[in-house]
C-alpha positions in Angstrom: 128.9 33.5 166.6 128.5 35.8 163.5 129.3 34.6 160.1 129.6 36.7 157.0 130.5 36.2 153.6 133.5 37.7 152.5 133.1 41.0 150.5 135.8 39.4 147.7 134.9 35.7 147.5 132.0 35.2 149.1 133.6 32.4 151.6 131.9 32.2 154.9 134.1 34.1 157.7 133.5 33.9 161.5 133.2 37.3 162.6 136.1 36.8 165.7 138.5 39.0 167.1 140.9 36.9 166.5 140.7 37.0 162.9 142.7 40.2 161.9 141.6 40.1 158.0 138.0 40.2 158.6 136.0 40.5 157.2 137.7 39.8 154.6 138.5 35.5 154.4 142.4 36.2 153.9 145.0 39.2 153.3 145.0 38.1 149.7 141.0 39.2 149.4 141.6 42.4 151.9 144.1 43.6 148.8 142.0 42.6 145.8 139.6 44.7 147.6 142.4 47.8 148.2 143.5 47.2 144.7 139.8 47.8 143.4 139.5 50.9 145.3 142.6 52.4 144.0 142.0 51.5 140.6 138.6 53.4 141.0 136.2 49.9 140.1 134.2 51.2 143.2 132.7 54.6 143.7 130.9 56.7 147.1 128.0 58.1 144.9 128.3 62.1 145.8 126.7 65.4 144.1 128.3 66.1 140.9 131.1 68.6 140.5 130.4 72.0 139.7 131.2 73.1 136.3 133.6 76.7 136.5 130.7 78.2 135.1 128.0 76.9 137.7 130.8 78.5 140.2 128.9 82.2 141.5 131.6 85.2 139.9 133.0 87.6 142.6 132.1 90.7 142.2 134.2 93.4 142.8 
């Protein structure tokens, strides 16, 4: 059986089908963890955007 800790609380989960939150310990962590990603406290680092002026001009 695989345990891991929870991503919000660090309580040890058993990673079972049968436990629908995982891996996440409760629903109450799974949306600390949603609310976090809406209110942007997490990031996928990525290339920075382009500046308008970095953008290449058309010419026509």
């Amino acid at each position: 059986m695989t345990v891991v800790a929870c991503p919000t609380c660090a309580k040890k989960v058993e990673w079972l089908d049968s436990n629908k939150f995982r891996p996440f310990c409760s629903e109450r962590c799974k949306q600390i963890d949603l609310g976090a990603w809406a209110e942007e406290k997490y990031a996928i680092p990525g290339a920075a955007p382009l500046d308008s002026q970095d953008e290449p001009q058309d010419e026509r």
